[in-house]
Phi, psi and omega in degrees: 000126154235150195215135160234155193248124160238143198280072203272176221302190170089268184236156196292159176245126163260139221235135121299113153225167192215150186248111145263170183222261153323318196279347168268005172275030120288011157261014186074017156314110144279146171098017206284166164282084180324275164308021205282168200240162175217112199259113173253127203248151159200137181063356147137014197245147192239109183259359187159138195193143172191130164308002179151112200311341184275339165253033176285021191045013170240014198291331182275348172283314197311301181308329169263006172280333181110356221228016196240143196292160181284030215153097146014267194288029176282135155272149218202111178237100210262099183221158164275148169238134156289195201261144189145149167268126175237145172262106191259128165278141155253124174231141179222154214282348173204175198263119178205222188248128168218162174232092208273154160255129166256105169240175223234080175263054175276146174303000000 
């Protein structure tokens, strides 16, 4: 899956983003991306990526935010985006239902 985030002018934002695969099939989803990984691009440069949230080194801002995925192998990244257009990959090892999220946590 790609999808793009634009960022618009003014001061950097700081964004959550995250892929589930799992956790959704307790919404009744089949077919999910068991593992997926999440790569964020910007001008075509791979600017951030991460494998599974608990070792983004954010995992305790993730958690207190409310926001850290239900499932170990989700990835899941707490960054600033500058003003810009960036292109987010979800990649998984076969093909299925994913959900990517972007949220907007600035204080």
């Amino acid at each position: 899956m790609s999808a793009g985030v634009l960022c618009g002018p003014g001061t950097p934002r700081l964004a959550v983003l995250r892929a589930l695969g799992p956790s959704l099939t307790a919404a009744g989803v089949a077919n999910v991306v068991a593992d997926p990984r999440i790569e964020v691009y910007l001008g075509g440069a791979k600017i951030f990526e991460n494998d599974g949230w608990q070792a983004s080194g954010r995992a305790a801002e993730l958690t207190a935010l409310g926001l850290a995925p239900g499932d170990a192998r989700e990835p899941a990244l707490l960054v600033p985006l500058y003003p810009g257009a960036y292109t987010v990959h979800v990649i998984g090892a076969a093909d299925g239902n994913c959900l990517l999220e972007v949220y907007a946590v600035d204080p």
